[in-house]
Backbone as JSON, one array per atom type, in Angstrom:
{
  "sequence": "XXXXXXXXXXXXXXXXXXXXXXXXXXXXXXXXXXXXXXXXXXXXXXXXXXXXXXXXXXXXXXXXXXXXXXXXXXXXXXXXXXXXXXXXXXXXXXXXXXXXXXXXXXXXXXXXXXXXXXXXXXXXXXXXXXXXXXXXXXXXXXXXXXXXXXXXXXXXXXXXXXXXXXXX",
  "N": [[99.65, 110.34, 113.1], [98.36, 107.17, 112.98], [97.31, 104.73, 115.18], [97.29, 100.47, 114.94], [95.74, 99.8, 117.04], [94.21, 102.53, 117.54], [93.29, 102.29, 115.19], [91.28, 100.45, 114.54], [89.46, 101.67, 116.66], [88.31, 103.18, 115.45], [86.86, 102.46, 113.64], [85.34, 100.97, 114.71], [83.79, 103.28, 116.28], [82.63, 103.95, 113.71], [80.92, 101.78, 112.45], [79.38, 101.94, 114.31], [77.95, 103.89, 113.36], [75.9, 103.24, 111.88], [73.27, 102.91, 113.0], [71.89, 101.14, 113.4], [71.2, 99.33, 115.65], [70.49, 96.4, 115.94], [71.65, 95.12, 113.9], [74.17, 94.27, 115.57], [76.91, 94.44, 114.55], [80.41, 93.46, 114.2], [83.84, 93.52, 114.14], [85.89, 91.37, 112.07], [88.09, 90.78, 113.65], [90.51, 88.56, 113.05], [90.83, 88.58, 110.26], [91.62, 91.26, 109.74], [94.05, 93.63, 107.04], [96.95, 94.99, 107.19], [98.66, 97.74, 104.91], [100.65, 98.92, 103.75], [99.58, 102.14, 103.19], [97.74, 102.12, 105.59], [95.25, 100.18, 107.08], [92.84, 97.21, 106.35], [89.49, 96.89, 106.87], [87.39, 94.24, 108.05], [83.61, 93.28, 108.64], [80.96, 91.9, 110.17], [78.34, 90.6, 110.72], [77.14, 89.85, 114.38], [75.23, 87.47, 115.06], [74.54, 86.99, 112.81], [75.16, 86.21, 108.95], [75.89, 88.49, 107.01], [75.64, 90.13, 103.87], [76.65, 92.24, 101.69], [78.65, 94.16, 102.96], [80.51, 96.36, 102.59], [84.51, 95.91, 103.03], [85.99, 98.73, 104.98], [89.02, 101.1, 104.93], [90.85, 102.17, 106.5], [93.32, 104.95, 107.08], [96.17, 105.41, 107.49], [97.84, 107.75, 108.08], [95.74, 110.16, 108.19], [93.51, 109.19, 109.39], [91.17, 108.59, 107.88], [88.42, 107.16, 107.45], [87.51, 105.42, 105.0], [85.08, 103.75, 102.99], [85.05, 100.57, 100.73], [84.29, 98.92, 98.3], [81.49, 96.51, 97.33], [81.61, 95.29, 94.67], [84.0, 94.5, 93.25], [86.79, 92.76, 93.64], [88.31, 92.9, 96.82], [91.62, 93.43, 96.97], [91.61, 95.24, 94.38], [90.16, 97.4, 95.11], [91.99, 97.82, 97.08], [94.11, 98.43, 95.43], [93.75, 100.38, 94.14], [93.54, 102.87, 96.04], [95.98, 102.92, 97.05], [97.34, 103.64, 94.78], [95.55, 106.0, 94.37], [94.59, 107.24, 96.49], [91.76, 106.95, 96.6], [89.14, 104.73, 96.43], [87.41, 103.96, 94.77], [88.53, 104.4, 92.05], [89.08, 105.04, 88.47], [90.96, 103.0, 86.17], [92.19, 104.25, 83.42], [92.13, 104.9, 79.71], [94.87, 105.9, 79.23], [98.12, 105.88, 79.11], [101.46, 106.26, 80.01], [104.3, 106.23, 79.14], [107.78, 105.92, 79.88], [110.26, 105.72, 80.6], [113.23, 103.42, 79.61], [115.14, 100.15, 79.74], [118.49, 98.88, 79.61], [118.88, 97.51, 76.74], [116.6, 97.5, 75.66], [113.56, 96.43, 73.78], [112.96, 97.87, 71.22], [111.72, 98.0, 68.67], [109.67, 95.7, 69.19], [108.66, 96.98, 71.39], [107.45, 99.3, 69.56], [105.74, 97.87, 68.1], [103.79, 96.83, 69.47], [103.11, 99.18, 70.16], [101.58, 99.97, 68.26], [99.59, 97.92, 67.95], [98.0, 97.95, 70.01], [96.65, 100.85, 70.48], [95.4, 103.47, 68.34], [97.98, 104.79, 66.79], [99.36, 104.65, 63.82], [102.11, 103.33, 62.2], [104.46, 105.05, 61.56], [103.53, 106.73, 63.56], [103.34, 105.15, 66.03], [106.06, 104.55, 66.18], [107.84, 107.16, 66.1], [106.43, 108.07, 68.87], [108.22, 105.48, 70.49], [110.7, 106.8, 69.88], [110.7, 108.9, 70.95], [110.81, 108.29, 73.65], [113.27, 106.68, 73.98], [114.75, 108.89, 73.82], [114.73, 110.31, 76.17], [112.74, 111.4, 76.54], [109.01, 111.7, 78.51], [106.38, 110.05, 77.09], [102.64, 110.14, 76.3], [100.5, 107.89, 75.6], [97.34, 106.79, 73.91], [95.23, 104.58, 74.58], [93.43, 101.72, 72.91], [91.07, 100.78, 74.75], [90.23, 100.85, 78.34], [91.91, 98.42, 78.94], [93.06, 97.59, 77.2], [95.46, 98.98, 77.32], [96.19, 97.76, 79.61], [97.03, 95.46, 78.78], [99.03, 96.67, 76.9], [100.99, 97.7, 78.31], [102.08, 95.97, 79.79], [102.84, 94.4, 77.88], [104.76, 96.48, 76.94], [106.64, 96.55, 79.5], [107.26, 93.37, 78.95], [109.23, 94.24, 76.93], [111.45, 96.11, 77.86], [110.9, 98.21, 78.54], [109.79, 101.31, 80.67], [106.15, 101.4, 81.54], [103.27, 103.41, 82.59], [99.81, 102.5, 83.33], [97.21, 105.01, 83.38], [95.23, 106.45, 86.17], [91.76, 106.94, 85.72], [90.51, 110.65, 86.04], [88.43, 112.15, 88.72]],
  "CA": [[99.83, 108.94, 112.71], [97.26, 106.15, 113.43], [98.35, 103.15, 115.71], [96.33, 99.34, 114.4], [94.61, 99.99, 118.04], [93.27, 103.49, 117.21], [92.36, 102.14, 113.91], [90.22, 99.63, 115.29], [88.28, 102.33, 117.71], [87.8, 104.6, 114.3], [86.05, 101.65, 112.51], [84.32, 100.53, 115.41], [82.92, 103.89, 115.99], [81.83, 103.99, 112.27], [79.97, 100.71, 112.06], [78.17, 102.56, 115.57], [77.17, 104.99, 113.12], [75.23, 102.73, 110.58], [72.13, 103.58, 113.1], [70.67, 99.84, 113.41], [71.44, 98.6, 116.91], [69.94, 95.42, 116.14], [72.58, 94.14, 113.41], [75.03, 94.04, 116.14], [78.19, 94.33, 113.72], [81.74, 92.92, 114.83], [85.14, 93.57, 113.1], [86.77, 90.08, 111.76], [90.28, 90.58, 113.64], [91.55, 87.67, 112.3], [90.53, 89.27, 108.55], [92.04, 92.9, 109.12], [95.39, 93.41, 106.95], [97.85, 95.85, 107.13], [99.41, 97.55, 104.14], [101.34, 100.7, 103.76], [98.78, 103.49, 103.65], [96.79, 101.61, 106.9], [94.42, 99.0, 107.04], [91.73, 97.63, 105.63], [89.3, 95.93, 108.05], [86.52, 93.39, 107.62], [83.07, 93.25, 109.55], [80.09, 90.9, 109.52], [76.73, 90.85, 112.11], [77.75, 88.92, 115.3], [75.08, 86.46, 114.88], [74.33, 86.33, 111.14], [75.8, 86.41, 108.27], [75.44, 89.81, 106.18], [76.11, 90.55, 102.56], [77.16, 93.58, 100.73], [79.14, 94.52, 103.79], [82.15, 96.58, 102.0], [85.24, 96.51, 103.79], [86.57, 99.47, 105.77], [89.68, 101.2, 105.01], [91.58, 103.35, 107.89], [94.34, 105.62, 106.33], [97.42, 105.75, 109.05], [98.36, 109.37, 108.25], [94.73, 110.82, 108.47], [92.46, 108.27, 110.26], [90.18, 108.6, 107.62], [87.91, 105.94, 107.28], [86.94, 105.11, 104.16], [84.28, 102.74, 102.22], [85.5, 100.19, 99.67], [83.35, 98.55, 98.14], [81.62, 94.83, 96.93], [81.47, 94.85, 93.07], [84.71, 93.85, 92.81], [87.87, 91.87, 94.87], [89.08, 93.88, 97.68], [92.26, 93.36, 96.52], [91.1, 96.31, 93.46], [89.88, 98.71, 96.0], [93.17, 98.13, 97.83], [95.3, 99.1, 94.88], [92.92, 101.72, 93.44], [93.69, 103.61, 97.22], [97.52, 102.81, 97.05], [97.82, 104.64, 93.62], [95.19, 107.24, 93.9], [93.83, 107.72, 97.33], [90.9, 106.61, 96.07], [89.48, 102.85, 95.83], [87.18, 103.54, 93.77], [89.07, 105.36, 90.81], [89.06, 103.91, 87.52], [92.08, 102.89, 85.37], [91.39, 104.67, 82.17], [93.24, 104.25, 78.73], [96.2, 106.37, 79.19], [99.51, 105.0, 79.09], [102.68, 107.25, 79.9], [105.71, 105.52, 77.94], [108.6, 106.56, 80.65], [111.86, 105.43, 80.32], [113.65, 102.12, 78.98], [116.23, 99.43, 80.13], [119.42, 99.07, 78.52], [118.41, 96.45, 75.96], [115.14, 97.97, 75.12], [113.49, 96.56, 72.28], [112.46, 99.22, 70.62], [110.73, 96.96, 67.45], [108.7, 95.17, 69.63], [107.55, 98.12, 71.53], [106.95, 99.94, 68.52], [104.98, 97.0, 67.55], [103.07, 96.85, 70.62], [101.85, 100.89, 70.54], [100.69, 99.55, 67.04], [98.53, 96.85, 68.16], [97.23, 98.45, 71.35], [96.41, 102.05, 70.03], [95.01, 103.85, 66.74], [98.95, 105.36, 66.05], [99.88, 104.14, 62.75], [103.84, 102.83, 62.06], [105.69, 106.02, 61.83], [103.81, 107.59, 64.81], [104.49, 104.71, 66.96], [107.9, 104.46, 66.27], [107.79, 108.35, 66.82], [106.64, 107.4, 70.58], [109.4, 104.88, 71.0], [112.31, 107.19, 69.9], [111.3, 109.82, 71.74], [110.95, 107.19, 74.61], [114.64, 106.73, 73.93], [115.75, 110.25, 73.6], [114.72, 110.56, 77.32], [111.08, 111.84, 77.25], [107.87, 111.43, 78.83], [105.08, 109.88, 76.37], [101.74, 109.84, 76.43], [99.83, 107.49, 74.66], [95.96, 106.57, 73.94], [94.94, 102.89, 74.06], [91.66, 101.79, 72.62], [90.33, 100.88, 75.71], [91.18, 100.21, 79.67], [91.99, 96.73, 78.89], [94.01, 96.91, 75.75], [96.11, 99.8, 77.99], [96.53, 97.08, 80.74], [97.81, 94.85, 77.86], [99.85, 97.8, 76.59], [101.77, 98.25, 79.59], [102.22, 94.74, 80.07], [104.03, 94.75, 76.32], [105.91, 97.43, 77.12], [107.36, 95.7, 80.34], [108.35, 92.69, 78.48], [110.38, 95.06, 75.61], [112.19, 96.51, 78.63], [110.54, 99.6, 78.47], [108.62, 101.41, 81.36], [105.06, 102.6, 81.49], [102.24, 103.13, 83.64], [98.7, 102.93, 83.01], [97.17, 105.9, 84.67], [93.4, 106.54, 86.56], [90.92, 108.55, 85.02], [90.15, 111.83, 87.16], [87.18, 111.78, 88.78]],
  "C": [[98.92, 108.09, 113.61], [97.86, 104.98, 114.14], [96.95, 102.02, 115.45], [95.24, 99.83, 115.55], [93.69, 101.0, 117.76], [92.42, 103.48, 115.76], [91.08, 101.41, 114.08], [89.3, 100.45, 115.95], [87.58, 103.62, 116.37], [86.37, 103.21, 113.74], [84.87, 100.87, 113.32], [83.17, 101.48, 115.7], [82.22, 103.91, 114.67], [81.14, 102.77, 111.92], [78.96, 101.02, 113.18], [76.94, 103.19, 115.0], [75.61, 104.28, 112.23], [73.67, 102.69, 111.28], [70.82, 102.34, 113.43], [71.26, 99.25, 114.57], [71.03, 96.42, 116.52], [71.0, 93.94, 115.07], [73.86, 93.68, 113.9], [76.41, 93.17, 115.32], [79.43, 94.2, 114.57], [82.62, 93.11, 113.67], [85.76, 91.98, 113.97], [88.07, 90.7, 112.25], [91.49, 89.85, 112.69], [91.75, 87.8, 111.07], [91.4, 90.04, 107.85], [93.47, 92.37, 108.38], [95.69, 95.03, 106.96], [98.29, 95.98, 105.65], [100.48, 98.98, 104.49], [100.58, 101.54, 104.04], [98.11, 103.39, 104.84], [96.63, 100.39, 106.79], [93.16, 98.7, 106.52], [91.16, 96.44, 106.62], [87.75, 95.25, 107.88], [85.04, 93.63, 108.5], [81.99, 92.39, 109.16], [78.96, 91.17, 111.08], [77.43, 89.32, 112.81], [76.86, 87.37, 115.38], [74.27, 85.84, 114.02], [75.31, 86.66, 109.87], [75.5, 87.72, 107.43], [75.85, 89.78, 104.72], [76.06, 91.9, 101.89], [77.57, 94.58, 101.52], [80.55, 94.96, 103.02], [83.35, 96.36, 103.13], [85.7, 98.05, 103.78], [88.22, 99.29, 105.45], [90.14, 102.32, 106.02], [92.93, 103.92, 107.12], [95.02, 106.14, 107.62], [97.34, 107.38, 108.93], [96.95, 110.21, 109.03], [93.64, 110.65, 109.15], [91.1, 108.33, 109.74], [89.79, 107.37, 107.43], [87.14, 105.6, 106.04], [86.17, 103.73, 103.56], [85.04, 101.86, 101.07], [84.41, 99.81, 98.91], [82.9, 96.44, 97.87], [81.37, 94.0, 95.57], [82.48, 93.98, 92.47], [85.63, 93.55, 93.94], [88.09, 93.38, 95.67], [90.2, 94.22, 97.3], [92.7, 94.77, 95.08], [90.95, 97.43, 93.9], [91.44, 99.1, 96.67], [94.33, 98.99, 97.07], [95.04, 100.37, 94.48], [93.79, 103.01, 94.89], [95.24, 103.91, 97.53], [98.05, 103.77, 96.12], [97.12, 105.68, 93.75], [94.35, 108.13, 95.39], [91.89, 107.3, 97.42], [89.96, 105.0, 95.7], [88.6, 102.77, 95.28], [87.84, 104.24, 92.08], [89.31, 103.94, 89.87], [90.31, 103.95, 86.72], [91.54, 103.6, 84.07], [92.63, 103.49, 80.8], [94.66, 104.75, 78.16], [97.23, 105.73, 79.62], [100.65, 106.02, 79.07], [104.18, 105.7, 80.22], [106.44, 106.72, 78.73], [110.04, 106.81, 80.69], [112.08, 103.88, 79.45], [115.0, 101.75, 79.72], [117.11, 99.45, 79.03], [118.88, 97.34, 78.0], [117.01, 96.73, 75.68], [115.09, 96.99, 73.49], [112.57, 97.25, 71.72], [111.45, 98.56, 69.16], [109.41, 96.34, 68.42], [107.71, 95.94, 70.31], [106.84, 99.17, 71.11], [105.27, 98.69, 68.15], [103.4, 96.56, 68.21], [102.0, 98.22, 70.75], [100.94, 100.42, 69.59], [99.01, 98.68, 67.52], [97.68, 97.34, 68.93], [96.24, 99.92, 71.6], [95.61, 102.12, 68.37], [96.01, 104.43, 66.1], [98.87, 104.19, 64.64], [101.58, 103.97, 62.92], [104.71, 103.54, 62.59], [104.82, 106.61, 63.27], [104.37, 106.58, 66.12], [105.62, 104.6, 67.54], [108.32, 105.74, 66.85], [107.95, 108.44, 68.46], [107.76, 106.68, 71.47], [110.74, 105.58, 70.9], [112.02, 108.12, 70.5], [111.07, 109.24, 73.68], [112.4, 107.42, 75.34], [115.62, 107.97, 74.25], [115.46, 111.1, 75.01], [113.26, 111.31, 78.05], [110.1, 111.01, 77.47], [107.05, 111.08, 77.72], [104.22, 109.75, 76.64], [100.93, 109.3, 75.97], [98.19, 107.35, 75.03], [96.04, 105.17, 73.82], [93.61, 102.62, 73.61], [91.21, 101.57, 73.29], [91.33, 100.54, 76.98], [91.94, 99.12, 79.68], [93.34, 96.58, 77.61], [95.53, 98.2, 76.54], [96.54, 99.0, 79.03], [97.59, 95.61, 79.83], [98.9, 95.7, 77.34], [101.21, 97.8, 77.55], [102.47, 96.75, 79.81], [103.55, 93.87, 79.06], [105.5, 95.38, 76.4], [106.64, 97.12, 77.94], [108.26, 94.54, 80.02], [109.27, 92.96, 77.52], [111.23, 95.7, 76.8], [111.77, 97.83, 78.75], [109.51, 99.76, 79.97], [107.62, 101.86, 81.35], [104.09, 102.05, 82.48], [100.73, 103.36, 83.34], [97.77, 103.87, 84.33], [95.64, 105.95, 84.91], [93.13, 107.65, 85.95], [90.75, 109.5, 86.38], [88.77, 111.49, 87.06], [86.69, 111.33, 90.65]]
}
């Protein structure tokens, strides 16, 4: 297990490594955050500004230090690493249809695979009763996006699902 201090001397060595003495890099303290898996920690040149400086993640258990990146929010990388180890892994368009609340609505989330997928009526509905009848589903969405809508559907029908990362 990693303590914030030894995280700090991992990430400091690893901005040592980057081999350019001259960009004299500093970690933003006031930046780093804490989440569950570690930290993720900021850095910038001490007396310029830099760009396309990813943040630095430190993983408590293993003290690995990993790259995020600067295409998209940190915030993306952070969750990508939370769910998959990974910050850059991509959401794909799988959808696993899990369980349901009591009060499911089962119409609407029928209605929902419809819209969000290529099932037709009866297979949707198919999906939702065996939803009900206590199994795992797996659905297809037409894309990442309509699977992030999907899921989103399925949440407000009382139903649970999770859109899952592609391998990779």
């Amino acid at each position: 297990m990693v303590s914030a201090s030894d995280a700090r001397l991992l990430v400091e060595k690893h901005l040592a490594g980057f081999g350019n003495p001259e960009l004299d890099l500093v970690i933003l303290d006031e930046a780093t955050e804490e989440h569950s898996f570690g930290w993720v920690f900021y850095y910038n040149g001490r007396n310029e500004h830099l760009f396309g400086n990813a943040p630095l993640i430190v993983d408590r258990n293993s003290g690995s230090v990993v790259t995020t990146g600067t295409g998209m929010p940190t915030e993306y990388y952070v969750r990508n690493y939370e769910a998959t180890g990974n910050p850059h892994a991509e959401r794909g368009c799988l959808v696993e249809l899990r369980g349901y609340k009591v009060g499911a609505r089962k119409i609407a989330a029928t209605k929902s695979i419809r819209n969000h997928t290529s099932l037709n009526l009866a297979e949707a509905k198919k999906c939702v009763e065996a939803c009900l009848d206590g199994n795992v589903i797996r659905i297809v969405a037409q894309s990442s996006d309509e699977a992030e809508l999907l899921v989103t559907e399925l949440d407000e029908s009382s139903f649970s699902a999770e859109q899952l990362y592609n391998k990779g």
